[in-house]
C-alpha positions as CSV (number, residue, x, y, z in Angstrom):
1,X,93.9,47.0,129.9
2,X,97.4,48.1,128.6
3,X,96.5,46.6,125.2
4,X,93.3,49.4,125.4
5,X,95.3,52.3,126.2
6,X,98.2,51.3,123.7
7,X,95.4,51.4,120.7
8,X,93.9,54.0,122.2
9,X,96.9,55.8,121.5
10,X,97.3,54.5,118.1
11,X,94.0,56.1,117.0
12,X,94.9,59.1,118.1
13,X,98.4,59.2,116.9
14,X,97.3,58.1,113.6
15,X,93.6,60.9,113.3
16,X,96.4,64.0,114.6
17,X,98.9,62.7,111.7
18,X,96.0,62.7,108.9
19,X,94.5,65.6,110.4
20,X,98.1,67.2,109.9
21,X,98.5,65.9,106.5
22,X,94.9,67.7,105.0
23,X,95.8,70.7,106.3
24,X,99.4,70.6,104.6
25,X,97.4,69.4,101.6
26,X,95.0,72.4,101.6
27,X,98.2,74.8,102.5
28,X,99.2,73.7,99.3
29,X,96.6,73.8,97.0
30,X,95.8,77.3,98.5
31,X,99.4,78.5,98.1
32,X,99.2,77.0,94.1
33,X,95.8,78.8,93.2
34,X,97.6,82.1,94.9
35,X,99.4,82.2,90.9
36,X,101.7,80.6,89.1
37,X,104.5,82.0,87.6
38,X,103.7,81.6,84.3
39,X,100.4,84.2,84.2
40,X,101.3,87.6,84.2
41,X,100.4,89.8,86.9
42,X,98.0,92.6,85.9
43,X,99.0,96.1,87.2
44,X,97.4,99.2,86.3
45,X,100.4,101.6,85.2
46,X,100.4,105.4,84.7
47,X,102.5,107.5,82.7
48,X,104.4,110.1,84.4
49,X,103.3,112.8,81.3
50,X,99.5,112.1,81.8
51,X,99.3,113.5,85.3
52,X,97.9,116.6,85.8
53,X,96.3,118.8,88.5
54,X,92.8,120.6,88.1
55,X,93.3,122.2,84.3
56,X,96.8,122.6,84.6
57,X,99.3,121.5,82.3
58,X,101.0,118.5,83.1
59,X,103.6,118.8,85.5
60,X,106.8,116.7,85.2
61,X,107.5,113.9,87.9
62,X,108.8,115.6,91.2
63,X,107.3,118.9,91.0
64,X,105.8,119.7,94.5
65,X,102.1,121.3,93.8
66,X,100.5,122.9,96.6
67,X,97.1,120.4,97.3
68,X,94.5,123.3,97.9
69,X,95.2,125.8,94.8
70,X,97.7,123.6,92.8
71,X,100.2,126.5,92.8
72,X,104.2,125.2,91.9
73,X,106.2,125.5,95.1
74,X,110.1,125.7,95.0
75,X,112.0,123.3,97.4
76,X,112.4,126.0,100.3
77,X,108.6,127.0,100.0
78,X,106.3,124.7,102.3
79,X,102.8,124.2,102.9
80,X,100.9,125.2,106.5
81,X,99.5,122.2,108.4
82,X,98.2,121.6,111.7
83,X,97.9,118.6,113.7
84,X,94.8,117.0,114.5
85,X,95.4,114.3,117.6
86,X,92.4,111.6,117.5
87,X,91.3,109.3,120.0
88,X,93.3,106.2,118.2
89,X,95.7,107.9,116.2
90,X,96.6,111.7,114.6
91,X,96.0,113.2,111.5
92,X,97.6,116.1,109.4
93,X,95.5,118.6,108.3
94,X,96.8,120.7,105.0
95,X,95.5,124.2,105.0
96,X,97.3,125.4,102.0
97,X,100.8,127.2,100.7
98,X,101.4,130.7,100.9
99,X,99.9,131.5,98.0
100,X,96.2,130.2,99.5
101,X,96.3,130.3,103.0
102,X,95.2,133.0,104.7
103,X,95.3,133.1,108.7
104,X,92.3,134.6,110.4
105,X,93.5,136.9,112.8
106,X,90.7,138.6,115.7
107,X,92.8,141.6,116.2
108,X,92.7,142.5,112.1
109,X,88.9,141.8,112.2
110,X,86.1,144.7,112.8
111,X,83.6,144.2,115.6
112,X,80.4,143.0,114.9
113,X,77.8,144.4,117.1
């Protein structure tokens, strides 16, 4: 009976090492296809002089450009935004410099009867 339970054992011990082995195998083959380092890696690159708003000039890197009229903003000048809070997570919502925006007040408003 001991004999039974000892190759039992061995059987087991022996499928949960090849079973470990194949995966390690695959780990590797997987990890080799991922690239070697010998291929270059494609990137798709962009000038900075190329970028542009609407049909504006182009704009050199680090100019702030207002998203709704494309308007150049100095580093003091901001943009108006509200937050929008969603069932999973919030969202800012840009509604323009203050070149664009324009608030909709009631009181400045006429009646409409």
């Amino acid at each position: 009976m001991d004999i039974l339970l000892y190759f039992a054992g061995l059987v087991i011990g022996v499928t949960v090492f090849l079973y470990i082995l194949s995966t390690g195998r695959d780990a590797k083959e997987k990890f080799k296809g991922a690239g070697t380092p010998g291929q270059p890696v494609l990137t798709d690159k962009v000038e900075p002089g190329t970028i542009a708003f609407r049909k504006r000039p182009s704009l050199p890197p680090g100019t702030r450009i207002c998203p709704m009229c494309g308007s150049a903003l100095t580093k003091y000048e901001g943009l108006y935004a509200s937050r929008i809070d969603m069932a999973d997570s919030s969202k800012i919502m840009i509604m323009g410099c203050r070149y664009c925006y324009k608030e909709d007040n009631a009181a400045d408003a006429p009646e409409k009867a």
